[in-house]
FIBA-393716 format. One record per residue (C-alpha): x, y, z. Coordinates in steps of 0.1 Angstrom, whole numbers, padded with zeros to 4 digits, always signed. Layout:
% residues N
XYZ
...
END
This chain:
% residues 458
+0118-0351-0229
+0156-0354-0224
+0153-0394-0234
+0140-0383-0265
+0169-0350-0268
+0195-0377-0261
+0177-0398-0287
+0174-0378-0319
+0187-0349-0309
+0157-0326-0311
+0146-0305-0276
+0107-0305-0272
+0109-0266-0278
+0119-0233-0266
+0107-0245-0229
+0120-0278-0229
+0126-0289-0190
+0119-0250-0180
+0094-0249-0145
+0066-0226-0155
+0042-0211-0125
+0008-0206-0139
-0019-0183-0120
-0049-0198-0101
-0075-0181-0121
-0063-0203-0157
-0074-0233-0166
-0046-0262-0161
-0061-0300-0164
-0053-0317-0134
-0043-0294-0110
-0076-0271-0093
-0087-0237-0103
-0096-0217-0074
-0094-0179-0082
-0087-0177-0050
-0121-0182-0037
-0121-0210-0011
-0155-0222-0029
-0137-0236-0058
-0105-0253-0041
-0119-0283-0052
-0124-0279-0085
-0102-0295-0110
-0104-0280-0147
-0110-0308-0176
-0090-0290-0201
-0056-0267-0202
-0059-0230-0209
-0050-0226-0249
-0019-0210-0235
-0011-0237-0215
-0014-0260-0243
+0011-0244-0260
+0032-0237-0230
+0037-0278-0227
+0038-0280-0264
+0069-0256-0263
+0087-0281-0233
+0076-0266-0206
+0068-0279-0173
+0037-0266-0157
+0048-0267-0122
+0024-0250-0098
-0004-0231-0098
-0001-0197-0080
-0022-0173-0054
-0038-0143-0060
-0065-0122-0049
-0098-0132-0048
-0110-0133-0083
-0079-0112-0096
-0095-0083-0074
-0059-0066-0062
-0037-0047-0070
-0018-0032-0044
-0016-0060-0016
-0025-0092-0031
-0034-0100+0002
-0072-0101+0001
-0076-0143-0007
-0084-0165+0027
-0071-0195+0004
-0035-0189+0009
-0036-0160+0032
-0008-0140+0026
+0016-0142+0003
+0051-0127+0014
+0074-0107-0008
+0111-0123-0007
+0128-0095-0007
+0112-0085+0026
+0086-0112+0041
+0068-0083+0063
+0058-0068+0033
+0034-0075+0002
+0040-0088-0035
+0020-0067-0050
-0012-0082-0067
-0032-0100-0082
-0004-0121-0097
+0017-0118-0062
+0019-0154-0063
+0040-0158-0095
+0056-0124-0084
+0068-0139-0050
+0074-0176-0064
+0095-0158-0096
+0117-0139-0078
+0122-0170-0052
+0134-0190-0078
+0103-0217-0074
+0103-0215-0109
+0116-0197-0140
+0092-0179-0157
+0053-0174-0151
+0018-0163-0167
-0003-0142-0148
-0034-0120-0160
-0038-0082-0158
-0066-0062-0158
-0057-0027-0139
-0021-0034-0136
-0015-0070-0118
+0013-0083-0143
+0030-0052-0136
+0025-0042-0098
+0035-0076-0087
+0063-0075-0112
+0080-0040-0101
+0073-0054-0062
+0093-0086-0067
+0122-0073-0090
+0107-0089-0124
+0099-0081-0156
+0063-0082-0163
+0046-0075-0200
+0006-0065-0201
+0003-0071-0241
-0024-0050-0261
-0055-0069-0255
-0058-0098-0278
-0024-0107-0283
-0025-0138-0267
-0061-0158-0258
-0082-0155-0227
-0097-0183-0234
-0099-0213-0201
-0089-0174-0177
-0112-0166-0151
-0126-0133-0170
-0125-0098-0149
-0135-0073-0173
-0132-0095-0209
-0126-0052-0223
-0092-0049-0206
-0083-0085-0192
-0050-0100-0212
-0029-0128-0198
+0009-0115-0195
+0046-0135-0189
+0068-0128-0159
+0102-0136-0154
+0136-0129-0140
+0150-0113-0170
+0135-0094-0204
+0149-0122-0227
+0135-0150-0207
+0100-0128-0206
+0102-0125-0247
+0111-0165-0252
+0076-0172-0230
+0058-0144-0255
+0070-0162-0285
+0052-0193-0268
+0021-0179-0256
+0006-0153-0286
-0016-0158-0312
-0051-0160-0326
-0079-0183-0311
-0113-0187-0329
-0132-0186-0290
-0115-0153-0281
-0127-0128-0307
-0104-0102-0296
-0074-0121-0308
-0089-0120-0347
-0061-0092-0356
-0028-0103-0338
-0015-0123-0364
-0004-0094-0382
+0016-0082-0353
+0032-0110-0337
+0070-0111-0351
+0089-0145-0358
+0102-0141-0327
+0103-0113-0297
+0138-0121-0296
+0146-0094-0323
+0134-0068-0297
+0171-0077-0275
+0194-0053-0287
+0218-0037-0259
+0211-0001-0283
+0177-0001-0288
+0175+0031-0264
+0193+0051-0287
+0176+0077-0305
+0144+0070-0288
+0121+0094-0277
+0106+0089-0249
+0080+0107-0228
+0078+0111-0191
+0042+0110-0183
+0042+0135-0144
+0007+0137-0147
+0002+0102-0133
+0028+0104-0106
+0023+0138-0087
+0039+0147-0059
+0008+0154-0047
-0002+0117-0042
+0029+0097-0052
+0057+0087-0023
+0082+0114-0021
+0111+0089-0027
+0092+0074-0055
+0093+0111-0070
+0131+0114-0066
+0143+0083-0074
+0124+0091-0110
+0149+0112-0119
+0178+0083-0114
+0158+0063-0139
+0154+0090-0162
+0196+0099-0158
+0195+0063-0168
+0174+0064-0197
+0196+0095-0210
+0226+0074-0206
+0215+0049-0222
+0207+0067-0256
+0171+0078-0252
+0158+0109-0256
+0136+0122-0229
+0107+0146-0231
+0103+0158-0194
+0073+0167-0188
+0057+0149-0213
+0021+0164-0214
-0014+0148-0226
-0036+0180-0227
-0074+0161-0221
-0064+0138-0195
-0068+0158-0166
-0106+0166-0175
-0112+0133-0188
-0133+0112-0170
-0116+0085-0153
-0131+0049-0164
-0144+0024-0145
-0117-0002-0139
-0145-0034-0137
-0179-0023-0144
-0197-0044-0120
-0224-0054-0152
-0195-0065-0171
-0179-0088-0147
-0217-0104-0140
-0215-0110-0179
-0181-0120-0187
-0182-0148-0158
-0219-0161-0168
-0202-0169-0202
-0174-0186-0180
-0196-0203-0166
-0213-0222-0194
-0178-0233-0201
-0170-0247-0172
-0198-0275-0161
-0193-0288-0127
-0177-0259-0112
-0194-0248-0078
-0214-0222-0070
-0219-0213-0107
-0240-0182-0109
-0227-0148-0096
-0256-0150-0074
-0245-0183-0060
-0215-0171-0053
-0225-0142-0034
-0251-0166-0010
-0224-0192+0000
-0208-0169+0025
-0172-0178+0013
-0163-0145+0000
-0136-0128+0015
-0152-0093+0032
-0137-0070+0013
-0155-0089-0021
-0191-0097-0005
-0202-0061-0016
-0185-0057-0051
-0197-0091-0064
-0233-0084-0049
-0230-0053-0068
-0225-0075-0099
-0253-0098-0094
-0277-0074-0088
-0268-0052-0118
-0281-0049-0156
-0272-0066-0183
-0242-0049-0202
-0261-0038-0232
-0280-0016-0206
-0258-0005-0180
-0254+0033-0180
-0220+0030-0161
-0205-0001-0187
-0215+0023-0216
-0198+0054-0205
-0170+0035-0191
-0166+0022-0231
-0168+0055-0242
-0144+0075-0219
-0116+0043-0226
-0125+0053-0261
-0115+0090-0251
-0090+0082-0234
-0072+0067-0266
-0078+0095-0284
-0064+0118-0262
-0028+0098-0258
-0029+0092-0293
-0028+0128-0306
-0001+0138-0278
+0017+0114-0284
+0017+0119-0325
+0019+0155-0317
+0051+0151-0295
+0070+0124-0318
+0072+0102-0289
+0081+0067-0290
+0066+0056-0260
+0060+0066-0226
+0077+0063-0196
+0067+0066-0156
+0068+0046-0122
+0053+0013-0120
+0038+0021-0090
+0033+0056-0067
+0034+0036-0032
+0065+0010-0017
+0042-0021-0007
+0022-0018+0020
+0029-0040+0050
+0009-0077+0050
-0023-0068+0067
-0023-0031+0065
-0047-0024+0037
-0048+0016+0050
-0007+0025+0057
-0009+0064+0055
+0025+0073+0033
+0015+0108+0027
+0041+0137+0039
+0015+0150+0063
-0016+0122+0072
-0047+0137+0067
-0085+0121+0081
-0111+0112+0055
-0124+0123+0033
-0094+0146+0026
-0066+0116+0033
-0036+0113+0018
-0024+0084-0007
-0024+0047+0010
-0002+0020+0000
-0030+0000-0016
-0040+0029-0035
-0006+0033-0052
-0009+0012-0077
-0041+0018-0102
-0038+0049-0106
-0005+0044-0126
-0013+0012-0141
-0047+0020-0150
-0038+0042-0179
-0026+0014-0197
-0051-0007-0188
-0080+0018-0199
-0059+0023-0234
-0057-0013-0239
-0023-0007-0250
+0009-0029-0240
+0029-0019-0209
+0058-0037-0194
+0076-0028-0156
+0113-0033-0157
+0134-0035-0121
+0150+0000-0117
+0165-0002-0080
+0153-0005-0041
+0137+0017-0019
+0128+0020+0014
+0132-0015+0034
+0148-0030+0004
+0122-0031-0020
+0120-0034-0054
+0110-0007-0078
+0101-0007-0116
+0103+0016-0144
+0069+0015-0167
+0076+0016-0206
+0041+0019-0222
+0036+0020-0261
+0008+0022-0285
-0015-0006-0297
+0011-0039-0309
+0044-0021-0304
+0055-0052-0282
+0088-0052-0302
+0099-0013-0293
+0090-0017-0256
+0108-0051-0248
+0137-0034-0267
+0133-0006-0245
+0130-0025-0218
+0161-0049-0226
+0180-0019-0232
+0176-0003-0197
+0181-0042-0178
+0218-0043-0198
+0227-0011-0188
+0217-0013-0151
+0217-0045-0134
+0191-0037-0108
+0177-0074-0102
+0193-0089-0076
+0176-0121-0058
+0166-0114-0030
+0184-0128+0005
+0152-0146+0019
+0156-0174-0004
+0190-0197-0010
+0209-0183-0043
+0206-0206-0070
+0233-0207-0100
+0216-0185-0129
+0189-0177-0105
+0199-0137-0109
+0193-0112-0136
+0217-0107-0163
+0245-0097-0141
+0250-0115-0105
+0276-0105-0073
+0287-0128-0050
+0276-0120-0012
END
């Protein structure tokens, strides 16, 4: 590629020579596709993703795959995968990346590589994101194709860029959207996808906006006490910055709403057969299959028996209500939101710090309690925050906002309504210029430009 720059004087694209890390449940030809289950560390895809495609069509260089939990099923940890065991957070290796993208979280913010595409279906773009000190975008479902992506739930599942800063995140959007005729959900992005994200980076874009702190989610009842305070630094921030800030921001319905199901067990069944018949050659190739081999990791074995053994969709009582209360769930934000003027919405990216690697059950409450009446865990902090936007099928996006605890990252949540990618990343980009939280961390040797917008010496 730089032969041919030096030659004619044209660059391959946006990416050209830029190291991309790609997540181990898309399909990249040549290199293998495990999920992380160890039954598939053998297999080798026969074609790139459709994102992928257009990621080396854009210049870029497709430099490793990444780890994640077993079949994307993390959130918290990202430790639950006996392919790479654990994956350390740089900023503090005794601790977690966050999941299930940890592995492009960890590998991000290490400076392995400069930006990164990792899936999320209850937050794992996000969690990993806010962990490691990145910026991590879930896009309204359909925005970009799931197409060659191990599916989770094919309802809420959307593939999602990380990187070090919000303008590198926006130039990998530009790359990645748009419609593909095998992913039906992408049929009405073309209408929302801009000539460029890029439009979104304006240092004022916080001015004037109003935006809507969302307490309901992050309770002091079962959200880390320091979480809770440093909150109100962000939202000082925020203020600074130009926004206006409805505090507490109030959805009336979705206290009494029924929560939904994060990954109806009938859907996943369903979504995966279709995978299959993709994929020929893969191993174990039924859900039943892979429940027999014995290669699960333990905490898997009973969810994915509970998918083999359950109804088609179309007849699933739980799949159905689960549709039906996401449904309600839009409604509900929808009218607050309308009825408050808010611009978009604005909360933690995650109510825990990261739990240590190996402790799936760290009590962080004030006062530990015994089951059934415990207190919040560290592996519990994370869905319950990013699952609203998951369940709205909305975009999200986690910003850096400071370090807590043993020098841990933390991120600041912007969610807006259905396409409004633009606003958010403005948003977003907004906050980055005027704080400067994203440091790299001290595990890993500085690289020159390997910082956020703004680097110190040591």
């Amino acid at each position: 590629m730089d032969a041919t720059l030096k030659a004619t004087g044209k660059s391959a694209g946006p990416l050209h020579g830029v190291p991309v890390i790609v997540k181990d449940n898309i399909d990249v030809a040549g290199l293998p596709m495990t999920s992380g289950f160890q039954g598939w560390k053998n297999y080798y895809p026969s074609e790139d993703a459709p994102l992928v495609k257009k990621i080396r069509a854009a210049g870029g260089i497709i430099l490793a795959k990444s780890s994640l939990s077993e079949f994307a099923r993390g959130s918290g940890d990202n430790i639950n995968s006996v392919v790479p065991g654990y994956t350390r957070n740089p900023y503090n290796t005794a601790y977690a990346t966050g999941g299930s993208s940890g592995g492009n979280g960890a590998a991000l913010a290490a400076s392995f590589g400069v930006v990164g595409v990792g899936t999320d279906t209850l937050g794992s773009v996000r969690l990993p994101s806010a962990f490691n000190a990145l910026v991590g975008l879930r896009p309204t479902v359909g925005l970009a194709s799931r197409t060659g992506i191990v599916p989770l739930n094919s309802v809420r599942d959307t593939p999602g860029p990380m990187a070090r800063t919000v303008s590198d995140l926006a130039t990998l959007l530009d790359v990645i959207v748009g419609t593909d005729p095998e992913d039906a959900a992408t049929s009405g992005a073309q209408d929302h996808i801009p000539p460029t994200y890029a439009t979104a980076l304006k240092r004022d874009s916080l001015k004037g906006a109003r935006l809507g702190v969302l307490r309901q989610i992050f309770a002091k009842e079962v959200t880390d006490p320091r979480i809770v305070a440093h909150f109100q630094t962000t939202i000082a921030e925020l203020k600074a910055a130009g926004a206006e800030v409805v505090d507490p921001f109030i959805v009336p319905d979705l206290d009494s709403l029924p929560r939904p199901i994060p990954n109806p067990p009938a859907r996943f069944r369903d979504d995966l057969t279709r995978w299959f018949a993709k994929h020929p050659g893969v191993p174990y190739a039924s859900m039943q299959a892979i429940v027999e081999s014995g290669l699960l990791h333990p905490l898997h074995q009973p969810t994915l028996e509970a998918a083999a053994a359950s109804k088609p969709v179309e007849e699933d009582p739980a799949t159905i209500e689960a549709g039906k209360n996401e449904q309600r769930y839009r409604d509900a934000f929808t009218k607050a939101m309308n009825a408050a003027r808010i611009d978009a919405v604005v909360f933690p990216s995650a109510a825990q710090l990261p739990p240590l690697n190996g402790d799936r059950n760290t009590q962080l409450a004030a006062e530990p309690k015994s089951a059934p009446n415990a207190g919040p865990t560290a592996s519990g902090g994370g869905p319950a925050i990013a699952g609203v936007a998951s369940a709205l099928q909305w975009p999200a996006l986690s910003v850096p906002s400071g370090y807590l605890g043993e020098g841990l990252p933390q991120g600041l949540q912007i969610l807006g309504r259905a396409w409004d990618e633009v606003r958010i990343i403005g948003y977003a980009y907004a906050y980055e210029q005027a704080t400067h939280y994203r440091q790299p961390p001290l595990a890993v040797p500085s690289l020159v430009n390997a910082g956020g917008a703004k680097r110190r010496s040591r």
